[in-house]
VEXDREN-212442 format. One record per residue: residue in three letters; x, y, z of N, C-alpha, C in turn; residue number from 1. Coordinates in Angstrom, 1 decimal. Each point is the difference from the previous one (the first is absolute). Layout:
% VEXDREN-212442
ALA,X,Y,Z,X,Y,Z,X,Y,Z,NUM
...
END
This chain:
% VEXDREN-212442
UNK,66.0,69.5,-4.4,-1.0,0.1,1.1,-1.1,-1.1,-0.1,1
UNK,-0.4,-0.2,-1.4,-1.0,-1.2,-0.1,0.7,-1.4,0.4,2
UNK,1.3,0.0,-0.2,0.5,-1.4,0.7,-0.5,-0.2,1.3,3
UNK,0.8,1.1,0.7,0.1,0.0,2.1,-1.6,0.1,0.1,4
UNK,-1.3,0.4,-0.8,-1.1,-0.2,0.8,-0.6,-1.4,-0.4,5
UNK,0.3,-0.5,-1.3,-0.1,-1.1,-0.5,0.6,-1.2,0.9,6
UNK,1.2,-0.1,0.3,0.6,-1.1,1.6,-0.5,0.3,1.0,7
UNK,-0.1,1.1,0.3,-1.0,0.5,1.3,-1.2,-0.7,0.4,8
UNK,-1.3,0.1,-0.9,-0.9,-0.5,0.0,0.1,-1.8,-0.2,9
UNK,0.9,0.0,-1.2,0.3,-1.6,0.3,0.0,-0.9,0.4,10
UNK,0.9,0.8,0.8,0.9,-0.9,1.6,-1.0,-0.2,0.5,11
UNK,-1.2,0.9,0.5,-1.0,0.2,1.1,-1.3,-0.6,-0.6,12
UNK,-0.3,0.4,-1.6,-1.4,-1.0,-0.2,0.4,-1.0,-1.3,13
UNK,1.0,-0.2,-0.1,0.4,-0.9,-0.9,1.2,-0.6,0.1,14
UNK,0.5,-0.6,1.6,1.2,-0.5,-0.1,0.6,-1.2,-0.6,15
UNK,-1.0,-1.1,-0.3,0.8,-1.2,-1.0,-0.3,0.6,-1.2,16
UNK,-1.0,0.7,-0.9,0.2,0.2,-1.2,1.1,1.3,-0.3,17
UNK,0.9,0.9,1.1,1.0,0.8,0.0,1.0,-1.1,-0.2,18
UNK,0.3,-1.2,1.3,1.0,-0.9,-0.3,0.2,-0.5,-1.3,19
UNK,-1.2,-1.0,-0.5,0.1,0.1,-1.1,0.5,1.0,-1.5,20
UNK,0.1,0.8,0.2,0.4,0.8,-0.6,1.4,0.7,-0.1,21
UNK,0.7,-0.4,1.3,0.9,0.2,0.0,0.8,-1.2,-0.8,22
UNK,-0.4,-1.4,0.4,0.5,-1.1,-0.8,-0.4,-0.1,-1.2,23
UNK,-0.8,0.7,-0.5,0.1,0.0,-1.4,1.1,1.4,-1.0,24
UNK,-0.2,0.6,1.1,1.3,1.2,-0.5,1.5,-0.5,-0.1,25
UNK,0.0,-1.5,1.1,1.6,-0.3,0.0,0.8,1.4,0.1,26
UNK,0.9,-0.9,-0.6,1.7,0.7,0.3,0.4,0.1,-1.0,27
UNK,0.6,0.4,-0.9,0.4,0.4,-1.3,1.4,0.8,0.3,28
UNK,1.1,-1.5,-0.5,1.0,0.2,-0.1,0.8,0.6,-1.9,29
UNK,0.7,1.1,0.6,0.7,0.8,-1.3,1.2,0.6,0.2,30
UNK,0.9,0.1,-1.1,0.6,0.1,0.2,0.8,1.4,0.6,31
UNK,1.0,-0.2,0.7,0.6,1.1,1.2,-0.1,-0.8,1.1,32
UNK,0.6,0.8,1.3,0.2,-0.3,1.2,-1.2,-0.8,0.5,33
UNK,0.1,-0.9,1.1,-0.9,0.1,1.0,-0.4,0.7,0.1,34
UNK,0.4,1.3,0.7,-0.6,1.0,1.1,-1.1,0.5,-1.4,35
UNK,0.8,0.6,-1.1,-1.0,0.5,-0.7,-1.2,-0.6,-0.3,36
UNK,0.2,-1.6,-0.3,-1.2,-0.6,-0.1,-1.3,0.1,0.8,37
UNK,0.6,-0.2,1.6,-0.6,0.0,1.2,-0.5,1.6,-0.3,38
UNK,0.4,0.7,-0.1,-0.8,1.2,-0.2,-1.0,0.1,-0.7,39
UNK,0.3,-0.2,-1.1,-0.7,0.1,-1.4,-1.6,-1.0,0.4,40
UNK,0.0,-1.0,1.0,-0.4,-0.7,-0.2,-1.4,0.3,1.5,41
UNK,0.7,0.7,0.9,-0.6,0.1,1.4,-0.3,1.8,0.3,42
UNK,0.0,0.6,-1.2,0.1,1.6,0.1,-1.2,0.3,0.3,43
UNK,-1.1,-0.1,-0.6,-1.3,0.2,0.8,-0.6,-0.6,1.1,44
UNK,0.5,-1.1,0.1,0.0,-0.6,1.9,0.8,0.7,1.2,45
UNK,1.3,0.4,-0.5,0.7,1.1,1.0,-0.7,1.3,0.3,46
UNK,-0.4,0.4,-1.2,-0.7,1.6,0.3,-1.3,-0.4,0.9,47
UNK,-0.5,-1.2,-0.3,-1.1,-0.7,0.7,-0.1,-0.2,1.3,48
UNK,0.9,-0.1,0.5,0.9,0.0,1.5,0.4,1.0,0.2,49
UNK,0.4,1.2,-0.7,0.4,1.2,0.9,-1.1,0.8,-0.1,50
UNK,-0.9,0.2,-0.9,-1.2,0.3,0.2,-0.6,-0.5,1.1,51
UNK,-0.6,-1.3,0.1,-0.9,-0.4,1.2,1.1,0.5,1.2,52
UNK,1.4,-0.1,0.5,0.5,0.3,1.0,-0.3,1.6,0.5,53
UNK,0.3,0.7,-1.1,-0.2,1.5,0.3,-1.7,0.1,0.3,54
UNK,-0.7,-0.4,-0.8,-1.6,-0.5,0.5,0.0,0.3,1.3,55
UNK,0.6,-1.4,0.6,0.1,-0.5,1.3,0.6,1.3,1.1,56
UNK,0.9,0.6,-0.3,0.8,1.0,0.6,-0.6,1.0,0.4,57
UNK,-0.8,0.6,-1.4,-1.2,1.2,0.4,-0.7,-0.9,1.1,58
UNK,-0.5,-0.3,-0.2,-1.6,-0.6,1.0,0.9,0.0,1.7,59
UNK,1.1,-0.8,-0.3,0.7,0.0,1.0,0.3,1.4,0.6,60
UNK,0.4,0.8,-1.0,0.2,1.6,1.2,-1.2,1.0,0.3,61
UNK,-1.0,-0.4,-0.9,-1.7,1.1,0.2,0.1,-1.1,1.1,62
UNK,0.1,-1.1,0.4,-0.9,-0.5,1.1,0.7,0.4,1.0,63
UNK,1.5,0.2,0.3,0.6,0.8,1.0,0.0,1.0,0.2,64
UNK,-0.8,1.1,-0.9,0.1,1.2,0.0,-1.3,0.7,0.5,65
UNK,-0.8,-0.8,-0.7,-1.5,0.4,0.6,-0.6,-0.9,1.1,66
UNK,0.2,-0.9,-0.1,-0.5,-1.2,1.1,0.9,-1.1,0.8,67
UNK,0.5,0.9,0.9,1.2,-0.9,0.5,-0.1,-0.3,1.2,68
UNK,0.9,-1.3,0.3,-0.5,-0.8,1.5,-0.6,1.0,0.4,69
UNK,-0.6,-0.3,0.9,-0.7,0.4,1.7,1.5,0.1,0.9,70
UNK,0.2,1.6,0.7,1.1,0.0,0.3,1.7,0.1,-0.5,71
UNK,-0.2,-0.9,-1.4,1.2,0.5,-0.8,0.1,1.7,0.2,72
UNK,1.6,0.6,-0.1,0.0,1.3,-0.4,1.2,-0.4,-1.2,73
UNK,-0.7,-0.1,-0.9,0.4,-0.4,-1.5,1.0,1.3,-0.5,74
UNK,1.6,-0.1,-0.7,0.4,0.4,-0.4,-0.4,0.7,-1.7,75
UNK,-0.3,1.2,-0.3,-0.7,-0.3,-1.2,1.1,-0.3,-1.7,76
UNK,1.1,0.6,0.6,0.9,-0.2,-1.0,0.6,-1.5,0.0,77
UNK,-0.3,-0.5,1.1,0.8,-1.6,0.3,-1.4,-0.5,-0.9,78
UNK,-1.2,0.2,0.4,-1.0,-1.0,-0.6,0.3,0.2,-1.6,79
UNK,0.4,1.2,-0.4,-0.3,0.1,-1.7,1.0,-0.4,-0.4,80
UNK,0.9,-0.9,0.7,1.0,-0.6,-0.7,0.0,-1.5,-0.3,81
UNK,-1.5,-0.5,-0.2,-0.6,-1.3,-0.3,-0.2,0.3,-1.4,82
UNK,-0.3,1.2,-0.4,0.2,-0.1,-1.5,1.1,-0.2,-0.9,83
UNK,0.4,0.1,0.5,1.7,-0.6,-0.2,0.5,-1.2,0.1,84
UNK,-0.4,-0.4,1.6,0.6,-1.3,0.1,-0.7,-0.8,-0.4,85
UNK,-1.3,-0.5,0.4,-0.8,-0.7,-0.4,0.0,-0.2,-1.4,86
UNK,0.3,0.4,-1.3,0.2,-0.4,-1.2,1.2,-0.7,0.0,87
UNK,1.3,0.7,0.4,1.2,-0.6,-0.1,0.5,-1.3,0.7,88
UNK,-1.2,-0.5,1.0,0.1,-1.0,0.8,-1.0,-1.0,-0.9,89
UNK,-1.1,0.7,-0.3,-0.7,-0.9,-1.1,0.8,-0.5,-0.9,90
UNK,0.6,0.3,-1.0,0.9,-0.1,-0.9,1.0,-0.6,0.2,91
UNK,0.9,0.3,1.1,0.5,-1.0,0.3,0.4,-2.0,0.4,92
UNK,-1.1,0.4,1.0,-0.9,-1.0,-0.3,-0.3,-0.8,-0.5,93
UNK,-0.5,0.4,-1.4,-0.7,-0.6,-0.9,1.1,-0.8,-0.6,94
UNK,1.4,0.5,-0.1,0.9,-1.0,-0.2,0.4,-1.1,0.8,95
UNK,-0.1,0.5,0.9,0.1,-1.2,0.9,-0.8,-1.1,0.1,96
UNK,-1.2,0.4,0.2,-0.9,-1.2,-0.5,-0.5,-0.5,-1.1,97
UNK,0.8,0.3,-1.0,-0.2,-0.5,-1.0,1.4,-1.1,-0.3,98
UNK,1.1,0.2,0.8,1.1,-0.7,0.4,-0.6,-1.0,0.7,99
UNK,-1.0,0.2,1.2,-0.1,-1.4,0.9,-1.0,-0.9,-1.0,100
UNK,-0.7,0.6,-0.9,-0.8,-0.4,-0.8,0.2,-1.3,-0.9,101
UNK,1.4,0.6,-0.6,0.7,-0.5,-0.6,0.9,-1.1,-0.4,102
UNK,0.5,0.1,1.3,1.2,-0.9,1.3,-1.4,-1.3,0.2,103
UNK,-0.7,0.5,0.7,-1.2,-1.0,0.1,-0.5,-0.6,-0.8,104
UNK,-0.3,0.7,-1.0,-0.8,-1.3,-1.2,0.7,-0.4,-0.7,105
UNK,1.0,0.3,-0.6,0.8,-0.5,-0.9,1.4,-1.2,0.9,106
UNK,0.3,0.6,1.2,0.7,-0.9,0.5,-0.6,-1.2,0.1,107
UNK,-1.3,0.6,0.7,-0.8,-0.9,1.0,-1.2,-1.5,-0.6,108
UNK,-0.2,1.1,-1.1,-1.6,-0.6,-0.5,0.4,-0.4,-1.5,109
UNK,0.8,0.7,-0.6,0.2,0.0,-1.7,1.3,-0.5,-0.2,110
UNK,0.8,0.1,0.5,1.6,-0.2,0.1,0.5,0.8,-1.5,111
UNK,-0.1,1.0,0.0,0.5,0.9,-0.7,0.6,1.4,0.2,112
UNK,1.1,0.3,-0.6,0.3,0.7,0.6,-0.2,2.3,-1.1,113
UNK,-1.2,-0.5,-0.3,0.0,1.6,-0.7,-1.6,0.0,0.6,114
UNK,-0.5,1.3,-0.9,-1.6,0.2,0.1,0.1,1.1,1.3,115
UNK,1.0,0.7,0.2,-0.1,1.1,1.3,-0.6,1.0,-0.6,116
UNK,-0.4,0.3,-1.7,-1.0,1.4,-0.1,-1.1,-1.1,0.2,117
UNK,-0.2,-0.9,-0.3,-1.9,-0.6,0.0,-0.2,0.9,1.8,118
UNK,1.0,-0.5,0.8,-0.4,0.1,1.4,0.0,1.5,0.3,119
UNK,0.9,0.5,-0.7,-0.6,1.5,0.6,-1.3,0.5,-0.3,120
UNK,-0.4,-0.8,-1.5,-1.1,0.9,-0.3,-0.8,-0.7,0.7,121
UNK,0.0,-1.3,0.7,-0.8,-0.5,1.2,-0.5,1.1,1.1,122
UNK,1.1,0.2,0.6,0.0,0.8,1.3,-0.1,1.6,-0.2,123
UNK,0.0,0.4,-1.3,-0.2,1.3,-0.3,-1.5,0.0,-0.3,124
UNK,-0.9,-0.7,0.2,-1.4,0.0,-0.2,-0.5,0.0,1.5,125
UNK,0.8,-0.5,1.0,-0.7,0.4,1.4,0.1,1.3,0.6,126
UNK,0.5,0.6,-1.2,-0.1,2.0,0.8,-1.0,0.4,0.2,127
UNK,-0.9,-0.8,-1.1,-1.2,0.7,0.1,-0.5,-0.5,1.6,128
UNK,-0.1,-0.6,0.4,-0.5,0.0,1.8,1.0,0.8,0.8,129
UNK,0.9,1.0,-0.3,0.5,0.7,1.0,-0.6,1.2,0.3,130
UNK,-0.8,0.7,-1.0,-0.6,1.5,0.2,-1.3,-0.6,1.5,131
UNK,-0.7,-0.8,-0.6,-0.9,-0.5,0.8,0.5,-0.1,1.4,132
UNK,1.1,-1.2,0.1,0.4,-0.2,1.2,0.5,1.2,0.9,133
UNK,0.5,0.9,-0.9,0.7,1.4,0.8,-1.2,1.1,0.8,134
UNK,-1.0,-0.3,-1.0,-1.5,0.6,0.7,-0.4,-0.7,1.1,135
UNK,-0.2,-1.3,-0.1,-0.1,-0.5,1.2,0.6,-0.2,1.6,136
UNK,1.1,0.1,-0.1,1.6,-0.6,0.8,-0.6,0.9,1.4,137
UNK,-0.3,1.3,-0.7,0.2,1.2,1.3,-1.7,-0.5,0.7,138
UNK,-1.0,-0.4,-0.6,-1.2,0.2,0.8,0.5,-1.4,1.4,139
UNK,-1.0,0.5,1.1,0.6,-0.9,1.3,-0.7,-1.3,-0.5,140
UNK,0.7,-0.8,0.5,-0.8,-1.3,0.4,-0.6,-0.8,-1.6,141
UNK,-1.4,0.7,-0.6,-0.6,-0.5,-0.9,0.7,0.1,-1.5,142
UNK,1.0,1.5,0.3,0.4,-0.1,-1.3,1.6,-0.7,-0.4,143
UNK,0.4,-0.3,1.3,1.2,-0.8,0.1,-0.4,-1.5,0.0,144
UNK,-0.5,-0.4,0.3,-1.3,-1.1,-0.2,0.1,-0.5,-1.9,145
UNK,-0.8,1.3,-0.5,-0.2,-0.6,-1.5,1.4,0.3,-0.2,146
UNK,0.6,0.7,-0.1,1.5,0.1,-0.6,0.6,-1.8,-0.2,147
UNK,-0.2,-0.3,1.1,0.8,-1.8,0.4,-0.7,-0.7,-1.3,148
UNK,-1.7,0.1,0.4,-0.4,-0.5,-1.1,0.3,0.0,-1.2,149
UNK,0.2,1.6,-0.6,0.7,0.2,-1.4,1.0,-0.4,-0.1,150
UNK,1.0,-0.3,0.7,0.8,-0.5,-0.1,0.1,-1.6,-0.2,151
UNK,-1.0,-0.7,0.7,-0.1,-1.1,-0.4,-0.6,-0.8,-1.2,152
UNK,-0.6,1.1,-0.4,-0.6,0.1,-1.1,1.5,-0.1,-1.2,153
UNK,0.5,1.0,-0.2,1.1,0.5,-0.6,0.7,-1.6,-0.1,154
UNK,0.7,-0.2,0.9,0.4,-1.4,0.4,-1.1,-1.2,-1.0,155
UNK,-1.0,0.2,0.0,-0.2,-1.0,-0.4,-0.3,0.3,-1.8,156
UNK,-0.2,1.3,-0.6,0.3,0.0,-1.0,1.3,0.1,-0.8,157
UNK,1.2,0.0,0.8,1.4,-0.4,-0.3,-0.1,-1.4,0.0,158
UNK,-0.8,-1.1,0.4,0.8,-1.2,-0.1,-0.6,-0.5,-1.0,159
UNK,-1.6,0.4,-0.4,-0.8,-0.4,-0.8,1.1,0.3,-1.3,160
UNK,0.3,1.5,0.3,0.8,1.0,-1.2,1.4,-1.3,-0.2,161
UNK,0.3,-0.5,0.5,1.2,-1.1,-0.6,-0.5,-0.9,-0.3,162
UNK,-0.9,-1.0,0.2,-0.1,-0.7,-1.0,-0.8,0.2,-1.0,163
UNK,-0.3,1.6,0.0,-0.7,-0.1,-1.5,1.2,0.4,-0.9,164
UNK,1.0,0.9,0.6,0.5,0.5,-1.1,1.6,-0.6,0.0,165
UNK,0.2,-0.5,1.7,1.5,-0.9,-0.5,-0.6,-1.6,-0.1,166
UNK,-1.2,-0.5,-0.6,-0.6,-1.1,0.2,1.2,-1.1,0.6,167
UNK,-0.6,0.4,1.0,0.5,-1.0,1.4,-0.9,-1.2,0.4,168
UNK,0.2,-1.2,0.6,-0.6,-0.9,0.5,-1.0,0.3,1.2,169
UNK,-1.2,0.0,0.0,-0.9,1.2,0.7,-0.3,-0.5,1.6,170
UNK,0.5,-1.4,0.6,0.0,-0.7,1.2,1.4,0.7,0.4,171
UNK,1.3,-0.3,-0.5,1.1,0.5,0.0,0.2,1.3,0.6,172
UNK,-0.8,1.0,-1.2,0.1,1.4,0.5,-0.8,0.7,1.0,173
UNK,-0.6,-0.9,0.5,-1.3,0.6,0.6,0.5,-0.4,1.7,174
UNK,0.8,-1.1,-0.2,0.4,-0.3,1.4,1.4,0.6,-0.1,175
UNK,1.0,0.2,-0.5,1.1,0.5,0.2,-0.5,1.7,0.3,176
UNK,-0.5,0.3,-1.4,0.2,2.1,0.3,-1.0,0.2,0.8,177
UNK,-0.9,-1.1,0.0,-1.2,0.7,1.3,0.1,0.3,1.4,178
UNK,1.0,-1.1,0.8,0.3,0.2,0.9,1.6,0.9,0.4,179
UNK,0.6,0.4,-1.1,1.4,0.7,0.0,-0.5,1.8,-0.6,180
UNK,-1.1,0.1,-1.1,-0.7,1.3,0.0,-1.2,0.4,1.2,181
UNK,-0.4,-0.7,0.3,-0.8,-0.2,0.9,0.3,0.8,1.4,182
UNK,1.3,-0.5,0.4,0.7,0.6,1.2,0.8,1.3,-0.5,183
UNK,0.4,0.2,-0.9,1.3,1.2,-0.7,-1.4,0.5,0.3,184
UNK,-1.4,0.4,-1.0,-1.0,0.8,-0.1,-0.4,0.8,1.3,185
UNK,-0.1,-0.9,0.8,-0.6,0.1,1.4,1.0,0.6,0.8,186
UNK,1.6,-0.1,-0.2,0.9,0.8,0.8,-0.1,1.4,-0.5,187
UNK,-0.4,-0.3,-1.1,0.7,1.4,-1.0,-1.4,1.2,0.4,188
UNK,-1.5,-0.5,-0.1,-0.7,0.9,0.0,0.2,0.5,1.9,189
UNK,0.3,-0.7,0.7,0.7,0.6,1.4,0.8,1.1,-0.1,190
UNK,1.2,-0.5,-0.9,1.1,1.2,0.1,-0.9,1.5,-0.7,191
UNK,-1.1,-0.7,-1.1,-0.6,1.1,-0.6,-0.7,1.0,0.7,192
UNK,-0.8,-0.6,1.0,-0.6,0.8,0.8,0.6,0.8,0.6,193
UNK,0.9,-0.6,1.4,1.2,0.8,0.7,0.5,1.0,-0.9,194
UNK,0.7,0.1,-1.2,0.4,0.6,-1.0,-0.9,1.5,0.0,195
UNK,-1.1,-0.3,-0.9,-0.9,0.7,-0.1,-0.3,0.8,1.3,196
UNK,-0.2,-0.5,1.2,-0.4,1.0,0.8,0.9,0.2,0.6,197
UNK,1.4,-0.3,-0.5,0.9,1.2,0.3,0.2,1.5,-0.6,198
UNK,-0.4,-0.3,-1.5,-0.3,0.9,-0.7,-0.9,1.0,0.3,199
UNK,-1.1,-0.6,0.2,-1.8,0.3,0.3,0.4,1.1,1.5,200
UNK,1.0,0.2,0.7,-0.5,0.6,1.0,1.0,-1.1,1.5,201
UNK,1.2,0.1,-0.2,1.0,-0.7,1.0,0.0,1.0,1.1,202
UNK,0.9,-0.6,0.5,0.4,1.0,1.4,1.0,1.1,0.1,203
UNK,-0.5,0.9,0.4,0.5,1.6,-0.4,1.5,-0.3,0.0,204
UNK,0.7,0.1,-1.5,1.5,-0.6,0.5,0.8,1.1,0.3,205
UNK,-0.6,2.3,0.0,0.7,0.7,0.7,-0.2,0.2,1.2,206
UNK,-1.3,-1.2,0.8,0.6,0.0,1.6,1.3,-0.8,0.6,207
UNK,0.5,-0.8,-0.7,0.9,-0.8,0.3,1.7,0.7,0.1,208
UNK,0.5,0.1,1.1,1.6,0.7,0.1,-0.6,1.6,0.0,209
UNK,-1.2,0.3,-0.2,0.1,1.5,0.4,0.6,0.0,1.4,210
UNK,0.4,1.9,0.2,0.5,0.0,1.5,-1.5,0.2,0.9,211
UNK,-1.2,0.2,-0.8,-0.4,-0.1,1.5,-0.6,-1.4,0.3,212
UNK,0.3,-1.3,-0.5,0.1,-1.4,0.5,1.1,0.0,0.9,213
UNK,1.1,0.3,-0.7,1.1,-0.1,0.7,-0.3,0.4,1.2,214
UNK,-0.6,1.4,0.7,0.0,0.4,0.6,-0.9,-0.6,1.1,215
UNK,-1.0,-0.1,-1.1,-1.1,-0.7,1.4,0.8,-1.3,0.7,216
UNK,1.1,-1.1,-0.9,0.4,-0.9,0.6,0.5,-0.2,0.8,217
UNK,1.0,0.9,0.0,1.3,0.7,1.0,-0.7,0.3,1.3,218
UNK,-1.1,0.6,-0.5,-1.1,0.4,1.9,-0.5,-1.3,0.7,219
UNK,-0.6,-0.8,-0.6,0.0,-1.2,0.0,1.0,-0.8,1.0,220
UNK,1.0,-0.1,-0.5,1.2,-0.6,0.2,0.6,0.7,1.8,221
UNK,-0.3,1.1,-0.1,0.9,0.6,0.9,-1.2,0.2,1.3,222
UNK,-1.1,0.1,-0.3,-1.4,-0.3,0.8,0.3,-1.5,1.0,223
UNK,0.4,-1.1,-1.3,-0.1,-1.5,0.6,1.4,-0.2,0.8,224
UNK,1.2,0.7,-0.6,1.2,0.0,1.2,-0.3,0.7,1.2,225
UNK,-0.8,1.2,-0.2,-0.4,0.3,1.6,-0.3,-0.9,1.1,226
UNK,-1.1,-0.5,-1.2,-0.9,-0.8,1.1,0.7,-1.5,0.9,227
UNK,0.8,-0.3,-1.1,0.6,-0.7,0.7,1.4,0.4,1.0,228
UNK,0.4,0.7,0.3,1.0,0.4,0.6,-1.0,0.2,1.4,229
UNK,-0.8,1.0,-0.1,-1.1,0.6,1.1,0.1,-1.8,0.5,230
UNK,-0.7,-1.1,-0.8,-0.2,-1.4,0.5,1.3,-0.1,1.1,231
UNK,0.9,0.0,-0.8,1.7,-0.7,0.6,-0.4,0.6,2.1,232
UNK,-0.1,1.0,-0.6,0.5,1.5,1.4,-1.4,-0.4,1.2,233
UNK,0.5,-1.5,0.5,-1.1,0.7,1.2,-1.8,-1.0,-0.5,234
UNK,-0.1,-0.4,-0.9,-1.2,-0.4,-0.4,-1.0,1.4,-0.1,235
UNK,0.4,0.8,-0.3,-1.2,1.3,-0.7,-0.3,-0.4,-1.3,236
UNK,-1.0,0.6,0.2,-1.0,-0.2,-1.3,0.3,0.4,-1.0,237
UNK,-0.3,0.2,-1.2,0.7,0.2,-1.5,-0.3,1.4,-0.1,238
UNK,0.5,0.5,-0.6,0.0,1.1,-0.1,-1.4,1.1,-1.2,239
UNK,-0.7,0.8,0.5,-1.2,0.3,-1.0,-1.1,-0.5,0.6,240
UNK,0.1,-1.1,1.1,-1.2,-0.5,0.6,-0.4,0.1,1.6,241
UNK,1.2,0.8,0.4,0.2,0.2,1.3,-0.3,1.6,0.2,242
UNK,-1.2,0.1,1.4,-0.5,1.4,0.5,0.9,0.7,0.3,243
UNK,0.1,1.3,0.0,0.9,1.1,0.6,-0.4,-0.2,1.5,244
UNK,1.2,0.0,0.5,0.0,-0.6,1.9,-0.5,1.3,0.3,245
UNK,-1.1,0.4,1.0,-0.2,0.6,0.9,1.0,0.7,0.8,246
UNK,-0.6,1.4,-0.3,1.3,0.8,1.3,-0.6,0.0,1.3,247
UNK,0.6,-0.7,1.0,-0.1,-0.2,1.2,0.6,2.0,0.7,248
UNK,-1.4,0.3,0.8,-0.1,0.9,1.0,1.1,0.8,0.4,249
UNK,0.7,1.0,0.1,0.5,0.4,1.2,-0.4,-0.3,1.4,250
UNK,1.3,-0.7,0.7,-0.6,-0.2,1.7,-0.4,1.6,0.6,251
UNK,-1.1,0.3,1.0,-0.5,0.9,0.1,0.3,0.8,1.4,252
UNK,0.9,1.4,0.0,0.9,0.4,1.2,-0.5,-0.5,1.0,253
UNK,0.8,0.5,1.3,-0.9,-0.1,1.4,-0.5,0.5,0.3,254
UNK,-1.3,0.2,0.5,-0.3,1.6,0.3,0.6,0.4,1.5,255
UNK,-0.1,1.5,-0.4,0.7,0.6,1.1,-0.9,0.5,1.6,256
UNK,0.7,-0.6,1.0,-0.8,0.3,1.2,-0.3,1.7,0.6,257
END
């Protein structure tokens, strides 16, 4: 537990002296598998990530649960299933971007082809901005607002975070991952929001195919074929907007002489 609050804080008030630190931990290769190594080597960064994900997940379902859109009629079992996802999507993730990470510097900048734990434990230090950003995502306007910011923030302590710890050429990295994280960051905290306030309080998904949609649509439907038939017949008026005709008099006898 003293690790995850120790990267926590880190990340947020000590991000190059956390980088640093990472690069002085290196990579410590032994013998056995890869995979084991990779383990042995990124085990408290993973839990680091599923921790801040699940973080992120709670925050994500109390805000759907207690404070949800304006108008949402929020599913409550659909919302609490961000505790769930939201880690396993965290986690996932984290591999992945630790692949583009990878693919990038070493293809790109280092011309090497290993160093994929340095990079996870790179991008497993930016979890710590996801609890935050999950708090923010749902408020309107201001708090979607700082979220971008954090995000750009994040972004820019990733690129600083490669060249301290995959020491990269700092003109190099700064123009290549700045403008390629730059844009990923800024797509990704979009999908995050949408995401989130689907979680937070979506659209009632047991009004959709109930029978009484069905039903209201069918009235609908069969309302607008009147009206147009009534059109076809004569030029009368549509039907629902036309007065009930007047009963015209009986003619009145003769009277008798």
């Amino acid at each position: 537990m003293g690790n995850i609050l120790g990267m926590f804080f880190g990340a947020w008030f000590r991000p190059w002296g956390t980088m640093e630190a990472v690069k002085n931990e290196g990579y410590t290769e032994s013998a056995g598998s890869g995979f084991s190594n990779f383990v042995a080597n990124t085990k408290k960064y993973m839990m680091f990530v599923i921790v801040m994900g699940l973080v992120s997940g709670i925050i994500t379902s109390l805000v759907g649960t207690f404070l949800p859109p304006a108008g949402a009629a929020g599913n409550r079992a659909f919302v609490w299933l961000a505790v769930a996802v939201v880690p396993a999507v965290s986690f996932l993730g984290s591999f992945l971007g630790a692949l583009i990470i990878w693919a990038l510097v070493d293809g790109l900048l280092s011309g090497k082809s290993s160093g994929y734990g340095l990079s996870y434990k790179l991008i497993a230090i930016l979890a710590a901005f996801s609890p935050i950003s999950a708090a923010l995502a749902p408020i309107p306007k201001v708090g979607q607002i700082l979220a971008i910011v954090l995000n750009v923030w994040a972004t820019i302590v990733m690129i600083v975070g490669i060249i301290i710890v995959r020491k990269t050429s700092t003109v190099r990295t700064v123009v290549v991952c700045g403008f390629l994280f730059a844009f990923l960051f800024l797509l990704g905290v979009f999908a995050r929001v949408a995401a989130q306030r689907q979680f937070a309080g979506g659209p009632g998904l047991p009004d959709f195919g109930t029978e009484a949609g069905a039903g209201a649509g069918a009235d609908n439907l069969d309302q607008q074929l009147e009206d147009l038939a009534n059109q076809s017949q004569g030029g009368q008026a549509p039907a629902g907007n036309t007065a009930p005709a007047q009963q015209q008099p009986a003619p009145a006898a003769p009277a008798k002489k």
